[in-house]
C-alpha positions as CSV (number, residue, x, y, z in Angstrom):
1,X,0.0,0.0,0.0
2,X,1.2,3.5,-1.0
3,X,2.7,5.7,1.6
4,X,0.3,8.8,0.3
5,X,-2.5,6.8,1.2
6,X,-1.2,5.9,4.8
7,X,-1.1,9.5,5.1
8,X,-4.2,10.4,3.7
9,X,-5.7,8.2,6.7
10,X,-3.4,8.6,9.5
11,X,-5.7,11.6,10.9
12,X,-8.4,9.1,11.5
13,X,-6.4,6.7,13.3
14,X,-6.8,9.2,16.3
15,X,-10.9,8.9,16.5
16,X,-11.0,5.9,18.8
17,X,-13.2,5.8,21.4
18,X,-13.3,2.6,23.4
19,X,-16.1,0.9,25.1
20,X,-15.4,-1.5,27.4
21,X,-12.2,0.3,29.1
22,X,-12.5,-2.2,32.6
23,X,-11.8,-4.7,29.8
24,X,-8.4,-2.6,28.7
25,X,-6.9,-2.2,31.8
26,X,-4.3,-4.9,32.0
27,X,-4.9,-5.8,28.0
28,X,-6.7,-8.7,26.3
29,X,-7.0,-11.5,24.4
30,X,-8.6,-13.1,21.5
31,X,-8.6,-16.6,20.1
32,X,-6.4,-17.2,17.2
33,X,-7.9,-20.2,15.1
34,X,-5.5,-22.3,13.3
35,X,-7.0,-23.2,9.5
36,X,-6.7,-27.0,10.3
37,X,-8.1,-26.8,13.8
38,X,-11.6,-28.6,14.9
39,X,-12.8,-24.6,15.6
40,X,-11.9,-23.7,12.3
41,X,-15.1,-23.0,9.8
42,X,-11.6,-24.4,7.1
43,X,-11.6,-27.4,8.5
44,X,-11.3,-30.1,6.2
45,X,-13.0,-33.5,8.2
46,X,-11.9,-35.8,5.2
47,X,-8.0,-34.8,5.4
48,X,-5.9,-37.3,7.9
49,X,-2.9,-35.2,9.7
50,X,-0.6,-36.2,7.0
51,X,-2.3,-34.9,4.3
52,X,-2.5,-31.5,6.5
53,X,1.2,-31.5,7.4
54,X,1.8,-31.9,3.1
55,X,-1.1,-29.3,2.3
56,X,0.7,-26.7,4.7
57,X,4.0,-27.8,3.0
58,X,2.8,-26.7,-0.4
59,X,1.2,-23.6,1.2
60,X,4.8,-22.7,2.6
61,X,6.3,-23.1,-0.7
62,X,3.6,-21.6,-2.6
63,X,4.4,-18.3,-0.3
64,X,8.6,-18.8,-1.3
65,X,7.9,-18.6,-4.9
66,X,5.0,-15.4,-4.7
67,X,7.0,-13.7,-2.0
68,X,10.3,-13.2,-4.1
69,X,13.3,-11.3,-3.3
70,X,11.3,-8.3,-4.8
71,X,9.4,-7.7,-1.8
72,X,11.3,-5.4,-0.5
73,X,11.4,-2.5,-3.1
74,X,9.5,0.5,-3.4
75,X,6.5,-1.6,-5.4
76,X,2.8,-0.5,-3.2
77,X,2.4,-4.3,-2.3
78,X,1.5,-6.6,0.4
79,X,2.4,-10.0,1.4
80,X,-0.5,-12.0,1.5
81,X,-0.1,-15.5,2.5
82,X,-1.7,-17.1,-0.4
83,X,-4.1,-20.0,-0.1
84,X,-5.7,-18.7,2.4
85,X,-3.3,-18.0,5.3
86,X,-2.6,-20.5,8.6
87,X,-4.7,-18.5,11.1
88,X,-8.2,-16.9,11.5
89,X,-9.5,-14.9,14.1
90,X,-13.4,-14.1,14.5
91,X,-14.0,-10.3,15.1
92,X,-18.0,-8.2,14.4
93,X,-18.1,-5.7,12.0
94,X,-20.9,-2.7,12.8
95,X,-24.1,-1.9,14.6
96,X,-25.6,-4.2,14.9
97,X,-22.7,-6.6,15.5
98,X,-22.0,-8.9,12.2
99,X,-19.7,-11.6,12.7
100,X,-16.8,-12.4,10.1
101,X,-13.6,-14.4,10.0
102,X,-10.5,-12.7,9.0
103,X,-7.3,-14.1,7.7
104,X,-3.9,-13.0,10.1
105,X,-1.5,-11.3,8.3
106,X,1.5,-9.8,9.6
107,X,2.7,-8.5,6.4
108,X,-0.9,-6.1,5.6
109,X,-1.4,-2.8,6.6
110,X,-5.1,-2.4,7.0
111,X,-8.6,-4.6,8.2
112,X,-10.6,-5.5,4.7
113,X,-13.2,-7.4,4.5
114,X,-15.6,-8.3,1.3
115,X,-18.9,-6.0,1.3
116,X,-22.0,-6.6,-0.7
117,X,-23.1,-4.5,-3.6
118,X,-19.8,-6.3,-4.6
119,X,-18.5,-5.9,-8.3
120,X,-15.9,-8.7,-8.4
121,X,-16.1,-11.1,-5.2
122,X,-14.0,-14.7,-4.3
123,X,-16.5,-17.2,-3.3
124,X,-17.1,-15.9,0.4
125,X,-19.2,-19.3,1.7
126,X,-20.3,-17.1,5.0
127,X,-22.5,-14.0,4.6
128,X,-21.4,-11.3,3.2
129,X,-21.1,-7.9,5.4
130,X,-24.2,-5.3,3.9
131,X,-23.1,-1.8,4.9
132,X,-26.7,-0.7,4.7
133,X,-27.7,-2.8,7.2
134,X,-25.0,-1.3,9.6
135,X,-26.3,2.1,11.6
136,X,-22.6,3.0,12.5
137,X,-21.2,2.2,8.7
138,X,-19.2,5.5,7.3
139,X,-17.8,6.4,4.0
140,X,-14.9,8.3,4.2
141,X,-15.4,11.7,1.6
142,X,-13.2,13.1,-1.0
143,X,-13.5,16.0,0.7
144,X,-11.7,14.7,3.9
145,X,-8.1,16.3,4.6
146,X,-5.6,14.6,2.3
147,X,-7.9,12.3,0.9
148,X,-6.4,11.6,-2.8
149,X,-8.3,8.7,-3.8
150,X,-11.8,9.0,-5.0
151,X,-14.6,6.7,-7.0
152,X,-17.4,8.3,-9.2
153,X,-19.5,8.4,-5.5
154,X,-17.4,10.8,-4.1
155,X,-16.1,7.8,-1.6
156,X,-12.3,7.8,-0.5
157,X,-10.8,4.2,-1.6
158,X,-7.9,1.8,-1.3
159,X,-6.7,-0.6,-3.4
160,X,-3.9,-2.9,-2.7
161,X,-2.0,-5.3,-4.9
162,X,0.1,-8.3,-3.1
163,X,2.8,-10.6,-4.0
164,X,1.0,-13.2,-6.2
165,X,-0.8,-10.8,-8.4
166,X,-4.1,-10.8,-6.7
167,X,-5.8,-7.0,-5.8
168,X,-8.3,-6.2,-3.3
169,X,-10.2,-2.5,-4.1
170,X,-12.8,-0.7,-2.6
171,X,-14.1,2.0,0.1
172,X,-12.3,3.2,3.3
173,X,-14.8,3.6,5.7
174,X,-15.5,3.8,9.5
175,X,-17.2,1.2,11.2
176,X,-17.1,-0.1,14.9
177,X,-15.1,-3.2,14.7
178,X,-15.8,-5.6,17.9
179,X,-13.2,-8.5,19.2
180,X,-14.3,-11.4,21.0
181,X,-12.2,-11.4,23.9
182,X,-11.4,-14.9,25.8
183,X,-13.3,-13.5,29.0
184,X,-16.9,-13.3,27.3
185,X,-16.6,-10.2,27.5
186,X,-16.4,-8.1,24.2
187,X,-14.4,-5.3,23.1
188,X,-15.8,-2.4,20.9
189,X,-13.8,0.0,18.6
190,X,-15.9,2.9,17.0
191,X,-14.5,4.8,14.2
192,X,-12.4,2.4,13.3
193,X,-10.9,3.1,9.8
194,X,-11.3,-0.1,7.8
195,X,-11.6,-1.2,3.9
196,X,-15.2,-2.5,2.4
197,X,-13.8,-4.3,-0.5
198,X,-16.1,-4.6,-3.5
199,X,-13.5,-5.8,-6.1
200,X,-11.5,-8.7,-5.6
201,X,-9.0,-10.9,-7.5
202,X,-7.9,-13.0,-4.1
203,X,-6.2,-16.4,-5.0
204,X,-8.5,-17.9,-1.9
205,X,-12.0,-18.7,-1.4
206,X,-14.1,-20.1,1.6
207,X,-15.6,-18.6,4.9
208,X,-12.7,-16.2,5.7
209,X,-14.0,-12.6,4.3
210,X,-10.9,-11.0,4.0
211,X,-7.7,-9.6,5.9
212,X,-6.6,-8.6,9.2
213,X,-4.2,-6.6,9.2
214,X,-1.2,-6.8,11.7
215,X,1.8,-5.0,10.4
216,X,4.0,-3.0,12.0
217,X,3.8,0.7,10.1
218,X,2.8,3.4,12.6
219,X,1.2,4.9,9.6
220,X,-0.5,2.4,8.5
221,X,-4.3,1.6,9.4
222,X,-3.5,-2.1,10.4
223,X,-5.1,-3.4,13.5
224,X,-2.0,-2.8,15.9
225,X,-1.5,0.5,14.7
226,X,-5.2,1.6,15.2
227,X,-5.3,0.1,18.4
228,X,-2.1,2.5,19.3
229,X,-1.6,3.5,23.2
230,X,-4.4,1.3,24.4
231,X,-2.5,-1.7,23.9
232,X,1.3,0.4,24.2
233,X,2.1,-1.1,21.1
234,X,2.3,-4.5,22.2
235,X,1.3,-8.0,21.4
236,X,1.8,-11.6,21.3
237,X,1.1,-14.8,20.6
238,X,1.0,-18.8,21.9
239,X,1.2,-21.0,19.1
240,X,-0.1,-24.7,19.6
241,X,1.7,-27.2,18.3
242,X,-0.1,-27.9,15.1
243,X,-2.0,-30.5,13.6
244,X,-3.3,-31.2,16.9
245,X,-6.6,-31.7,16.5
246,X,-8.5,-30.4,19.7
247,X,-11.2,-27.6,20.3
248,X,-8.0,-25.7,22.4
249,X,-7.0,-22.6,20.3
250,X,-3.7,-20.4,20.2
251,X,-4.1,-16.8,21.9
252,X,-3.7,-13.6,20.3
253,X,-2.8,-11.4,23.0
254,X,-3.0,-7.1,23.3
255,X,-1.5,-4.7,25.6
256,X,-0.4,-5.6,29.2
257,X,-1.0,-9.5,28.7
258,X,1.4,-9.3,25.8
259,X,4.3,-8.5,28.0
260,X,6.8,-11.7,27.4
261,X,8.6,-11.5,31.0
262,X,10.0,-13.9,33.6
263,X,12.8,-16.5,33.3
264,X,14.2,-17.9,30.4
265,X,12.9,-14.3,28.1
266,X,15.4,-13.5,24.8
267,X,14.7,-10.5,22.9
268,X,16.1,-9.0,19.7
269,X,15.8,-5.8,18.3
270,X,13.4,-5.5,14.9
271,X,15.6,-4.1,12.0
272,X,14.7,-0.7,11.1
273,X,16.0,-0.6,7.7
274,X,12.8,-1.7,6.2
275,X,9.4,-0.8,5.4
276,X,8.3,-1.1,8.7
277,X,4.9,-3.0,8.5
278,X,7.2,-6.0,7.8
279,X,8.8,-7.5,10.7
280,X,12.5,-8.5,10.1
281,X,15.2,-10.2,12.1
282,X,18.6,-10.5,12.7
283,X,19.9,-14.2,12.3
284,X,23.5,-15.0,13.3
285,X,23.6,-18.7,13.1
286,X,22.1,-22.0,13.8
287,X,24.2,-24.8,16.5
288,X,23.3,-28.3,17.1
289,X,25.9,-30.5,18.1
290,X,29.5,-29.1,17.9
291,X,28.3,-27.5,14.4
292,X,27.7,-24.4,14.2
293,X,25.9,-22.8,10.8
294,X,26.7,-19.5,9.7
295,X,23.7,-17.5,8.3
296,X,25.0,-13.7,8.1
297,X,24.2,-11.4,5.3
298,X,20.9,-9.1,5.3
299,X,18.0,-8.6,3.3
300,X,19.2,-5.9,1.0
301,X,22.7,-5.1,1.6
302,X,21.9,-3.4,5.0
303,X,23.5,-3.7,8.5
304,X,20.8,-5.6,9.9
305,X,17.6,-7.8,9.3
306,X,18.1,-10.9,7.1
307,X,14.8,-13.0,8.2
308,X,11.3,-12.2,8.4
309,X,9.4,-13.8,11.3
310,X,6.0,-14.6,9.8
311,X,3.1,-16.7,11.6
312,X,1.0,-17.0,8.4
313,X,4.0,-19.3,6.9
314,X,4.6,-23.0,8.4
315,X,7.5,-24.2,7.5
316,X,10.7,-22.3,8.2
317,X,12.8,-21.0,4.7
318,X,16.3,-20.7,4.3
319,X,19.0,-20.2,1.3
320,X,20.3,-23.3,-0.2
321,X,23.5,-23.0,1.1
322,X,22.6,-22.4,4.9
323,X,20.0,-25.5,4.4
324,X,22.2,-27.7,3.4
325,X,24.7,-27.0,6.1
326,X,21.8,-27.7,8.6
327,X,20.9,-30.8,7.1
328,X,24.1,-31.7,6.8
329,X,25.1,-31.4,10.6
330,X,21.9,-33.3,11.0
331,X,22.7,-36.2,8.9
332,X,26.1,-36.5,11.3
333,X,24.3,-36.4,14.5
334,X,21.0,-38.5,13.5
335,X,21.5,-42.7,13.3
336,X,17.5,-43.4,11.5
337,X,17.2,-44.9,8.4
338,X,17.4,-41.9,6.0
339,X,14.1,-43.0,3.6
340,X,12.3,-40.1,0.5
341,X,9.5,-37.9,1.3
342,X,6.3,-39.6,-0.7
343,X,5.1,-36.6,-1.5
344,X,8.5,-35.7,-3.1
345,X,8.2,-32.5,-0.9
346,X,10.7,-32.5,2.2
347,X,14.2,-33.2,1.7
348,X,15.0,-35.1,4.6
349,X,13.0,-37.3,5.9
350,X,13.7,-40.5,8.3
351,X,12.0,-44.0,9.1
352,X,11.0,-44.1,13.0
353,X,9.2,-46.7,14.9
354,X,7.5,-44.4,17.5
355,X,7.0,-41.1,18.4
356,X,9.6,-40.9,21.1
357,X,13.1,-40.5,18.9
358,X,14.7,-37.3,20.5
359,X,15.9,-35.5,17.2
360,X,18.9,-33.1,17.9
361,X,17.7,-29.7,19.4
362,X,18.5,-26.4,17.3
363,X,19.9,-23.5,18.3
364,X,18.6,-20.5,17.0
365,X,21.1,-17.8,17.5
366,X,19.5,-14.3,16.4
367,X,21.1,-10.8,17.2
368,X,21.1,-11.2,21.5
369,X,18.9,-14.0,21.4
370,X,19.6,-17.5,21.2
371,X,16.0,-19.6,20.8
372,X,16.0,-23.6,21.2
373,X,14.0,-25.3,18.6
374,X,13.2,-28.9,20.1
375,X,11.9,-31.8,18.0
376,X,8.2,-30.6,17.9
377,X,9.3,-27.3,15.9
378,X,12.1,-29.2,13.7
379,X,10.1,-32.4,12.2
380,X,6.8,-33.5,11.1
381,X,5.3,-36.0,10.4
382,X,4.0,-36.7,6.6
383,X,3.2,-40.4,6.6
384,X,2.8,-43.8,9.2
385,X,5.9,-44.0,10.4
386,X,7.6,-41.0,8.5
387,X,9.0,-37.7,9.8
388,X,10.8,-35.1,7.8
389,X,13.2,-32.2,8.2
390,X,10.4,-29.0,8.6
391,X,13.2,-26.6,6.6
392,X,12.6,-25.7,3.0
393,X,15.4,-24.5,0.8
394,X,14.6,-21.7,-1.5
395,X,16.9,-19.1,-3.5
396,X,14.1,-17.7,-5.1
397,X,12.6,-15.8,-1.7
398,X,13.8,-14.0,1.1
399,X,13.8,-16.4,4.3
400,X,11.4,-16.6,6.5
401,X,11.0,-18.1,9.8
402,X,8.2,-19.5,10.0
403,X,5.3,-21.0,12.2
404,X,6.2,-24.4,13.3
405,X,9.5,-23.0,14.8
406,X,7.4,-21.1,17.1
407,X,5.5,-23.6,18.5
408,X,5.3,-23.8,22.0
409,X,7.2,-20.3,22.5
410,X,5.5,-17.1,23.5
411,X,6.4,-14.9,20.9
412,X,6.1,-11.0,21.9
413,X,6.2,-7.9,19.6
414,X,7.2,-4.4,21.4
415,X,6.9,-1.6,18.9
416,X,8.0,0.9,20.7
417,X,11.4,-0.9,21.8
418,X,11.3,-2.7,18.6
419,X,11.8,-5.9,19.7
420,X,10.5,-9.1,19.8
421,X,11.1,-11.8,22.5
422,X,10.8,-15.3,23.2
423,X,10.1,-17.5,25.9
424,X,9.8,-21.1,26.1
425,X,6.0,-22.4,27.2
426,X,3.8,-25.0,27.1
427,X,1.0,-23.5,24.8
428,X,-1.9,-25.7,25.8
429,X,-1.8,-24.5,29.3
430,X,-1.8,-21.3,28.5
């Protein structure tokens, strides 16, 4: 998204008023729904865990070959997840409430969701949000202070292009946008400046209605940004181990609750050299064993930041050259029969005989931070009796570090240290 158009809105980021405020003093949280979880309205009954673990696979390497070493240029774009993302999270759209599910993204910049008169729609399978029907719905006028972008109804609009060639157009509006916070109790935001899309090209298709919106830009209209000094520009997350099939769902946490503190917390600074609604890390090396695997380098030539950490993106991606180092420090250390991945996806994958083989624990080392990855967040399993190497080796993408290396950590963003920290947990007791 265009930096004239984060400007042209920033003035109504400051019109919150929030209901609720007993419910804001020490934060909140919300449920974050993973697509293959009982809870999720995706949830494919018919798919064994295998075929999930090789679905998100293709998912992870669908993302490496949209989200090229492009992203990072001046080009207005996003980086939706295709294929619909990993995680949902329910939210209600205006007066009276309307329910919708909308796709996490870390790397978009504002809340859109589909609205009927639509032009151009993906096949939404829920109901479709009718701004006529909403008493608190808004257009936001041409004739609004820096407003730049107009339609033939003298509406102010957005459009926004992303990574695999889809678009999503239509009017930014204000509506009051409620969360459904884990204590029953609910949490309303008037005035919130969101996008009622009307013209679609998405690659995905289902009961999600569109995007939520959790990049870092402090001028950008995504949900952390509008939700400002209520939540002191923090949040985090819990991620269940996946594939777990149970009605328990991660936590998307806000304000105080976010805080990542107590013993055994890493942090490491955010780099700044980049457009800031992505979130980019510093990664020094990875250890297991006596190896130890360089990873240097950055992104584009600067001093820092040379891996996004993404939630929307399972599988963890790295260079060739790095990958094959790892693997090959893991091929020293492991003693399994070495067998092919049968759905010719993973590159190493090993025969077991049950579940309780203690693959070698990685060592994450980022910039002051040095994260253990045990065997849950390094291997899945893809068939009876088969477990694979959850690393993907791409030159064609930036790297990304990606979900299933998170599992079981709490992972919290502070954007106003810029940092993001780390703590080992136990995410179904959370």
């Amino acid at each position: 998204m265009s930096t004239s158009f984060f400007l042209t809105l920033l003035f109504f980021s400051l019109c919150f008023i929030v209901t609720f405020s007993h419910a804001l003093n020490n934060g909140f949280s919300v449920e974050l729904i993973h697509r293959d979880s009982l809870k999720s309205p995706l949830y494919q009954a018919i798919e064994n865990k295998y075929q999930r673990v090789v679905s998100a696979a293709r998912r992870s390497i669908n993302f490496a070959n949209h989200f090229n070493k492009n992203s990072l240029t001046n080009t207005p774009r996003s980086t939706l997840i295709p294929d619909k993302g990993e995680y949902l999270m329910t939210y209600s759209i205006g007066t009276p409430p309307f329910k919708l599910y909308g796709i996490i993204d870390t790397g978009s910049d504002l809340v859109w969701f589909q609205c009927q008169p639509c032009k151009k729609c993906y096949n939404q399978t829920t109901p479709m949000f009718k701004p006529s029907e909403s008493s608190s719905y808004k257009n936001i006028p041409c004739s609004a202070k820096l407003c730049s972008n107009c339609n033939d109804q003298n509406n102010c609009q957005y459009y926004i292009s992303y990574e695999d060639g889809s678009h999503s157009q239509g009017d930014i509006s204000m509506e009051t946008l409620t969360l459904e916070s884990t204590t029953g109790v609910p949490i309303s935001f008037p005035k919130t400046v969101v996008g009622c899309a009307t013209n679609n090209t998405m690659s995905f298709q289902g009961a999600s209605s569109g995007i939520v919106g959790l990049g870092g830009g402090p001028d950008s209209q995504d949900l952390i940004a509008q939700l400002g000094s209520l939540i002191d520009g923090k949040f985090s997350y819990c991620l269940l181990p996946l594939f777990l099939e149970s009605n328990t769902t991660s936590k998307l946490n806000f304000g105080d609750v976010a805080v990542v503190s107590g013993d055994g917390v890493v942090s490491t600074p955010i780099a700044k050299n980049y457009p800031p609604v992505f979130y980019i890390l510093t990664l020094e090396a990875f250890s297991l064993g006596n190896k130890r695997v360089e990873f240097g380098g950055s992104l584009r030539g600067e001093d820092e930041g040379n891996i996004f950490i993404d939630s929307g993106t399972t599988y963890t991606i790295l260079p060739s050259d790095v990958y094959a180092n790892l693997e090959s420090g893991m091929l020293e250390l492991v003693k399994l029969e070495r067998v092919d991945d049968p759905n010719h996806t993973l590159n190493l994958c090993y025969s077991i005989t049950s579940d309780g083989y203690d693959f070698p624990l990685i060592t994450t080392h980022f910039k002051d931070a040095d994260v253990k990855l045990h065997s849950i967040s390094t291997f899945v399993p893809i068939a009876e009796d088969i477990v694979c190497f959850a690393f993907i080796p791409s030159d064609r993408t930036d790297p990304i570090f990606g979900n299933l290396a998170q599992q079981n950590l709490l992972v919290g963003y502070d954007l106003k240290k810029m940092m993001v920290s780390f703590k080992p947990m136990d995410c179904t007791k959370v």
